[in-house]
C-alpha positions in Angstrom: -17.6 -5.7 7.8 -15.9 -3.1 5.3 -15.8 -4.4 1.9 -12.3 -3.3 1.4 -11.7 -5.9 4.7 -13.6 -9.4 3.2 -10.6 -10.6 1.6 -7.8 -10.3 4.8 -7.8 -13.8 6.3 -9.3 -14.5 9.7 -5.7 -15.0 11.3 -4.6 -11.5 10.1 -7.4 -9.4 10.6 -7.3 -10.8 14.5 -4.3 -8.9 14.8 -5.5 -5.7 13.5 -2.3 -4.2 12.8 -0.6 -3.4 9.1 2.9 -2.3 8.6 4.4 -0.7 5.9 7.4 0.6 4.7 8.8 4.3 3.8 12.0 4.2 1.5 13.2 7.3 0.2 14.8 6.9 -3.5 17.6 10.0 -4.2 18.6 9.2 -7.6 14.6 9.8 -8.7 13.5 11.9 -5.4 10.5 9.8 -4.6 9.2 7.8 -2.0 8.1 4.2 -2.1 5.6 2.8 0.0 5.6 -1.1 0.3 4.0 -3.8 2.8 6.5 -4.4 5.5 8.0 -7.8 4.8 11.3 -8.4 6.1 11.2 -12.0 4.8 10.1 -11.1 1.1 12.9 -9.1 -0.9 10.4 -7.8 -3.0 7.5 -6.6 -1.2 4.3 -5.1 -2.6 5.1 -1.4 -3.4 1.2 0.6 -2.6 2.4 3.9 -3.3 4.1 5.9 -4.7 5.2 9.5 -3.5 6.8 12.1 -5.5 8.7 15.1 -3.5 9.5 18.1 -5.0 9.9 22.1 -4.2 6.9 24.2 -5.6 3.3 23.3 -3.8 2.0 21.1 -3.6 5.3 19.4 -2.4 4.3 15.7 -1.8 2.1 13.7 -4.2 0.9 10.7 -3.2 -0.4 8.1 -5.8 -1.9 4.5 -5.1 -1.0 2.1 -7.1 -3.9 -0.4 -6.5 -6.2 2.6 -7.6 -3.5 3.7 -10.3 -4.2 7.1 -9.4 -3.3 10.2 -7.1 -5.2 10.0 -4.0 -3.5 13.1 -2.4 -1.2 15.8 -1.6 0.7 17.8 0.5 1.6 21.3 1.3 3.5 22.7 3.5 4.8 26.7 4.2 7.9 28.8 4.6 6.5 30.2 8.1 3.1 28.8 9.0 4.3 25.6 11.2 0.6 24.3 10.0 0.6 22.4 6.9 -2.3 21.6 4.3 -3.3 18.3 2.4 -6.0 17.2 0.0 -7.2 13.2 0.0 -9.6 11.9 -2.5 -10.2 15.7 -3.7 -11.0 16.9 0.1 -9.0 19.5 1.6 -7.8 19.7 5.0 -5.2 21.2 7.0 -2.6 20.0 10.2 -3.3 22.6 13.1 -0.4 22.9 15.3 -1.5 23.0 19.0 2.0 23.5 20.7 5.0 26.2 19.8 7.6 23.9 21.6 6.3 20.4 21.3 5.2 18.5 18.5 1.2 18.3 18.6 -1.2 18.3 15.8 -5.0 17.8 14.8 -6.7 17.1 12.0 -10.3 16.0 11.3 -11.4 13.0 9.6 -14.7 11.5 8.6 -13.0 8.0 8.0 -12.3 7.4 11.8 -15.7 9.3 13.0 -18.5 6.7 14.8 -20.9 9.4 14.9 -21.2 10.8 11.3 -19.5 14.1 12.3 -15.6 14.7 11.8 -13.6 13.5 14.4 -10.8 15.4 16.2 -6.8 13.2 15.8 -4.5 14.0 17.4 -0.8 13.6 16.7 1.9 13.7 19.1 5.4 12.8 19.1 9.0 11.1 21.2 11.5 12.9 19.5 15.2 11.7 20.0 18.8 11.8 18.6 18.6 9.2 16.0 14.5 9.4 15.1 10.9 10.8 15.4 7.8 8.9 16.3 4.6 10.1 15.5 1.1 8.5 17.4 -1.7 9.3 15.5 -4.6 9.0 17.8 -8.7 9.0 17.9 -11.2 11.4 19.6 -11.4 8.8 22.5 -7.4 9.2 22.6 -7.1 5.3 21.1 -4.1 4.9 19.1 -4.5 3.9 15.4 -1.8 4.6 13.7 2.4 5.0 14.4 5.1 6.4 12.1 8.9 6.1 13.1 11.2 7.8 11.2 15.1 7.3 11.3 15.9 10.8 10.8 19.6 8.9 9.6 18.8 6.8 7.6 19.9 7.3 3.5 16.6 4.9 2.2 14.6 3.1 4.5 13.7 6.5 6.5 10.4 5.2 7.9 7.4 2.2 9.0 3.8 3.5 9.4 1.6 0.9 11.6 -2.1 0.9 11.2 -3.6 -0.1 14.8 -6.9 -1.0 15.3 -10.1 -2.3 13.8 -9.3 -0.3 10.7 -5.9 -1.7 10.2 -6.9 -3.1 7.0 -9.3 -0.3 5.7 -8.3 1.0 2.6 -9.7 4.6 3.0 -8.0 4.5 6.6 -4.6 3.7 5.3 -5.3 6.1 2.6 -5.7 9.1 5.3 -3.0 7.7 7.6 -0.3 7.8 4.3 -1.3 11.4 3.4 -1.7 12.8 6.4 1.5 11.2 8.2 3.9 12.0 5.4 2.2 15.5 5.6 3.3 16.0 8.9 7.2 14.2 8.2 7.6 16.4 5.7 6.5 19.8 7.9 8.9 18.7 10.6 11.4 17.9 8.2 11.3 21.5 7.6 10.5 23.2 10.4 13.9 21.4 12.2 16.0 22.6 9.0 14.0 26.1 8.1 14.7 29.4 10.3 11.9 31.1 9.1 9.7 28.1 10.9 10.9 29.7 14.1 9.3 33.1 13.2 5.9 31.2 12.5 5.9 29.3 15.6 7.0 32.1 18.1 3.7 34.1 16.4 1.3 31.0 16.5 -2.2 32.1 17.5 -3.1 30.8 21.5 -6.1 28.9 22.5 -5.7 26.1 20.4 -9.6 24.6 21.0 -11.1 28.0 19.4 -8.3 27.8 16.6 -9.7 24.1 16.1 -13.1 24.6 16.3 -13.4 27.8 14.5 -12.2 26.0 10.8 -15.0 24.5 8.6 -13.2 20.8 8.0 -14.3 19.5 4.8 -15.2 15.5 4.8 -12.0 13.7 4.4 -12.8 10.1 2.1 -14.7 7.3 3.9 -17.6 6.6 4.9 -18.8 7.1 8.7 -19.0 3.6 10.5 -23.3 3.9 11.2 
């Protein structure tokens, strides 16, 4: 068992699912991540996410580490954002002009020491996004739904899974997921996203498999 699992009781861990919660605070132009508790009206805030206009444009700090764990970047045209976790840097291929479909590779969710393929796709409608974050063998571990009208409480992320209490996974999903918000975000409110997705290169395998992905944090499961 992971170390950063020992301490989730028996009845939780059985369930292997973790919710958390995205509210967006305007007056300081943050985000606060806390567990998802509706019963508790002060829930444990475990990040902390500052937004702002020059790269990178998210910064994401832990709070139970006291320390920035990442960042993300995304561009005026490129529909392919970027993102650093624990001081690795890695980027969010687009693999669809039309449809929302991304990759990224990841050590942390690997069973074979090499860096596995996700894959995120999404169910766009009128009132929200949600994003499905899934493994090489296409196993869902990880969900974000975003209410695309919503003033505060804009999102929930869901860790799925085995991992669903793994600090380094939660870590990745956090980054990673509010990486990709924050690119649709723009490409649904930027013009200039058009230009980059009408001119996105073809064969999406060779533009996968032709970047050098540097380890993202966690160890590979042996």
């Amino acid at each position: 068992m992971d170390s950063s699992s020992e301490s989730i009781p028996a009845h939780m861990a059985a369930v292997q699912s973790r919710s958390l919660a995205v509210d967006f605070l305007w007056s300081k132009f943050r985000i606060s991540i806390t567990e998802f508790d509706p019963e508790n009206e002060n829930p444990k805030q475990v990040y902390d996410v500052s937004c702002g206009m020059l790269a990178p444009h998210l910064k994401i700090k832990s709070l139970e580490e006291n320390r920035q764990i990442g960042t993300g970047t995304v561009h005026a045209i490129s529909i392919s954002p970027d993102f650093e976790l624990h001081g690795s840097k890695g980027s969010l291929r687009a693999q669809s002009r039309l449809r929302t479909s991304y990759t990224h590779m990841s050590h942390t969710f690997s069973h074979t020491g090499e860096p596995a393929k996700m894959t995120w796709a999404s169910k766009t409608g009128f009132k929200g996004w949600d994003f499905i974050c899934c493994d090489e063998n296409q196993i869902p571990v990880a969900r974000f739904t975003v209410n695309v009208w919503a003033f505060k409480k804009i999102a929930k992320i869901e860790l799925l899974g085995p991992k669903a209490f793994d600090t380094a996974a939660m870590d990745e999903i956090v980054v990673v997921g509010l990486t990709l918000f924050y690119c649709m975000y723009l490409r649904v409110n930027n013009p200039l996203n058009l230009i980059g997705s009408a001119f996105m290169r073809s064969g999406k395998e060779a533009h996968i498999e032709a970047q050098q992905p540097q380890p993202i944090h966690g160890k590979p499961i042996d």
